[in-house]
N, C-alpha and C positions, 0 to 999 in steps of 0.2 A: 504494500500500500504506500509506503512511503515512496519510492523510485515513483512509482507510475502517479502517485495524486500529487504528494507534496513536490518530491525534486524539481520536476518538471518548473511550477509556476512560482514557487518563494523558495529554491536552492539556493540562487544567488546573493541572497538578502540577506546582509547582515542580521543578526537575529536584534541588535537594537535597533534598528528601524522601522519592524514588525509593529503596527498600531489594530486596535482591537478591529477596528474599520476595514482593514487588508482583509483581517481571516475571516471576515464574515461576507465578504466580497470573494474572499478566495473557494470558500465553501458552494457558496450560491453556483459559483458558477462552474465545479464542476460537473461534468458530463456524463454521470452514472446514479445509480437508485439514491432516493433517499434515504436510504439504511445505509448505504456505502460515502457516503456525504458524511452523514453523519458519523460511523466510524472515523473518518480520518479526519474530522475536525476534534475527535476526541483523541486521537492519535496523537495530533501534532500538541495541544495542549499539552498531552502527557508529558512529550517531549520539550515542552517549554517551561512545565512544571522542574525537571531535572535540569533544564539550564539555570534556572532559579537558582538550584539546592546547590548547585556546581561555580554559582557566583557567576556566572557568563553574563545573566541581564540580571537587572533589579527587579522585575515583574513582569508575570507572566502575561502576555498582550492578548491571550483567548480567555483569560478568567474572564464572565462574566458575558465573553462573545456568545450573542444567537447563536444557535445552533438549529441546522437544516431540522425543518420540518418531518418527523413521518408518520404519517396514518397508517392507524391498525385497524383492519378489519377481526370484528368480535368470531370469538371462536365457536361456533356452533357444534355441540357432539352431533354425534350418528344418534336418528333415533333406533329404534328395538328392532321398527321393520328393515332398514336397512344392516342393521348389525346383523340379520338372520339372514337376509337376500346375500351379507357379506359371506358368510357360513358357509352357504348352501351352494355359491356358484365357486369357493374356493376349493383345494383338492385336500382329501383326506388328512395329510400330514402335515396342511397349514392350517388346520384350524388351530390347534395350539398358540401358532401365531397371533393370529386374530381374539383368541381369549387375551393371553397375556398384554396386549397391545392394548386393543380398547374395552379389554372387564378388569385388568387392574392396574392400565396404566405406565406400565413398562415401554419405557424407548427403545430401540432396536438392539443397541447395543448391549443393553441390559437384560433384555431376554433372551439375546445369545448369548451372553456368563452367565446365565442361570443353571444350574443340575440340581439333579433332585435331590443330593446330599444336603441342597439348602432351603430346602422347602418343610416349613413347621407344619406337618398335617395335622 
């Protein structure tokens, strides 16, 4: 993220020239998601944060910068009919899957390190 979002447009820049007006300007306008905008305005802060600690500037010039926008759309679960229609058109040896996923919630990864050595019956 750094090479591709920040180098690119404030590499050159002395970091005490950096004014909070730059990164919110620099933010806006780059050219990918507003999740990914938003990462890397939180990115370069961090990084201005440790210039801080390191005595480079006296302050950090994102404290306080806007930060991109992003809308969440609400999470809607499966209802029952579809949790069954899910079942039923899956194959035998995923249903497992589809229990542990959406009846207790386990992310993928976590249901593949699951064995039955750890399971409280």
């Amino acid at each position: 993220m750094f090479k591709k979002q920040v180098l690119p447009t404030l590499g050159k820049r002395p970091l005490n020239t950096l004014r909070r007006g730059d990164i919110e300007a620099w933010s806006a306008r780059l050219t990918v998601s507003p999740q990914t905008k938003r990462q890397a305005a939180q990115y370069l802060s961090t990084m201005l944060e440790a210039a801080v600690a390191d005595g480079l500037i006296a302050a950090n010039p994102a404290r306080g910068a806007k930060r991109p926008r992003v809308d969440t759309t609400p999470v809607v679960p499966f209802t029952a009919d579809q949790v069954l229609a899910l079942r039923s058109a899956a194959p035998a040896w995923f249903a497992v899957a589809l229990d542990l996923g959406l009846g207790a919630g386990l992310r993928q990864s976590e249901a593949t390190g699951l064995t039955v050595d750890r399971i409280d019956w």
